[in-house]
GUVEXVEX-185870 format. One record per residue (C-alpha): x, y, z. Coordinates in steps of 0.5 Angstrom, whole numbers. Example, Ala and Ser with C-alpha at 12.3 -4.5 7.8 and 13.67 -1.06 7.14 Angstrom:
residues 2
<<25; -9; 16>>
<<27; -2; 14>>
END
This chain:
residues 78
<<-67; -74; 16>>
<<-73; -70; 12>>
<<-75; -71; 6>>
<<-77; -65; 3>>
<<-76; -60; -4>>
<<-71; -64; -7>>
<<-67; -57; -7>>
<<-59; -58; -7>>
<<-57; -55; 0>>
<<-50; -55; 1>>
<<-49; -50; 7>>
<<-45; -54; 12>>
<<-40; -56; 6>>
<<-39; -49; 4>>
<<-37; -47; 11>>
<<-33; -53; 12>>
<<-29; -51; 6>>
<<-29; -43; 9>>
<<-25; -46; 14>>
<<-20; -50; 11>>
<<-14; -47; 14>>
<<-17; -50; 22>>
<<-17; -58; 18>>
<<-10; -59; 20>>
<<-10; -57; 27>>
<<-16; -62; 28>>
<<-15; -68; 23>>
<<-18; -66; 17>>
<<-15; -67; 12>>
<<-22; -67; 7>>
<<-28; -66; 5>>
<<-33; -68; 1>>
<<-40; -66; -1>>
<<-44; -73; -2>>
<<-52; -74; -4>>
<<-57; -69; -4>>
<<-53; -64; -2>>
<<-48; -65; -8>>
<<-55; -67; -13>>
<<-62; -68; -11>>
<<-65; -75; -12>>
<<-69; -80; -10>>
<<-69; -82; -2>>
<<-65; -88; -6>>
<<-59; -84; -9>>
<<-57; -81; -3>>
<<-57; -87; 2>>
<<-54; -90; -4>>
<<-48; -84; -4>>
<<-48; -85; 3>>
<<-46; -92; 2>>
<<-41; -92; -3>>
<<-38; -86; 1>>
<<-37; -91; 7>>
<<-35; -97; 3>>
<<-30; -92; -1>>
<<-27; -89; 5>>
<<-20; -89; 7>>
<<-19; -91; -1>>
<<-16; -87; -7>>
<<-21; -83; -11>>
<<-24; -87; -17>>
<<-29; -81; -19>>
<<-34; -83; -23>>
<<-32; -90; -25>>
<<-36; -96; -23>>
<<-34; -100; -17>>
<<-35; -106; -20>>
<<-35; -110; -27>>
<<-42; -111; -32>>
<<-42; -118; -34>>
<<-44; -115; -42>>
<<-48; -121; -45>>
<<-50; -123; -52>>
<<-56; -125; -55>>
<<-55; -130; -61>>
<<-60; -132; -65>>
<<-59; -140; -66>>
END
């Protein structure tokens, strides 16, 4: 993987989605465009996408929630 000009490159995506009428003949039934090809970002982003696409695999879709609960703490003066 090179890391280069942070410029979006979505190629490969773009012809996948071209042929989307060969999928079900070879056992696709999605795709999805993930880390610097959807948005450039740090290295830290898009192995932080590669990640929870892996994790997330096989599961229903959750869009852009968060996969986890924030405990939310209050500072109380004493």
């Amino acid at each position: 993987v090179l890391v280069t000009s942070r410029d979006q490159d979505d190629a490969v995506w773009r012809e996948l989605k071209a042929r989307e009428n060969e999928w079900a003949g070879n056992g696709i039934r999605s795709i999805k465009v993930i880390g610097d090809a959807e948005a450039p970002g740090p290295i830290a982003w898009a192995t932080y996408a590669g990640h929870r696409f892996a994790r997330e695999l096989d599961e229903p879709d959750i869009g852009d929630a968060l996969p986890f609960r924030r405990e939310v703490t209050a500072l109380a003066a004493e």
